[in-house]
N, C-alpha and C positions, 0 to 999 in steps of 0.2 A: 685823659692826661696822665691821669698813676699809672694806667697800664705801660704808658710808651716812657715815662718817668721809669719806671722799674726796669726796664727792657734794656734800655739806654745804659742805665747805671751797670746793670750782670754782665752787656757785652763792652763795657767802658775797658776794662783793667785785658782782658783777652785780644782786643781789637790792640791794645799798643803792647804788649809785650809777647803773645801768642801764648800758646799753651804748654805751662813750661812743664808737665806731666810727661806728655810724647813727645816733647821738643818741634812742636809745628810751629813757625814765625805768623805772624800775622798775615801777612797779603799771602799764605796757605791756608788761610781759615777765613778772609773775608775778600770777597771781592766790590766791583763795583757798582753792584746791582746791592749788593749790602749798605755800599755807601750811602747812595742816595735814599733808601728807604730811611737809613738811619738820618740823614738831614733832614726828610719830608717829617718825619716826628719829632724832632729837635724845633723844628722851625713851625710845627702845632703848636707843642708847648708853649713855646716863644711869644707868640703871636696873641693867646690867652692872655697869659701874665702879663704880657705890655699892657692890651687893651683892660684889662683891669687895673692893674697899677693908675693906669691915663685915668680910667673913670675915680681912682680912690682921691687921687692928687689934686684934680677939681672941686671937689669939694669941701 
């Protein structure tokens, strides 16, 4: 989870404003095979935290 935490976070700020060094736009640095990788560990993380939250809140 900190691995795809950390990943997530580095390509956060370059995914929405591109890379303003070389002046690349974003959908030139990320496609849609980027996308969905990046959902599939969004929605890891996700999925963890819920079901612990769920377990902390039971008790």
């Amino acid at each position: 989870m900190a691995r795809y935490s950390r990943r997530l976070r580095r390509e956060r700020e370059p995914s929405m404003y591109g890379d303003e060094e070389s002046g690349t736009p974003p959908d030139e640095l990320y496609d849609c095979e980027d996308a969905l990788e990046a959902l599939e560990m969004a929605k890891f993380v996700y999925d963890r935290i819920r079901k612990l939250l769920d377990e902390y809140l039971r008790q």
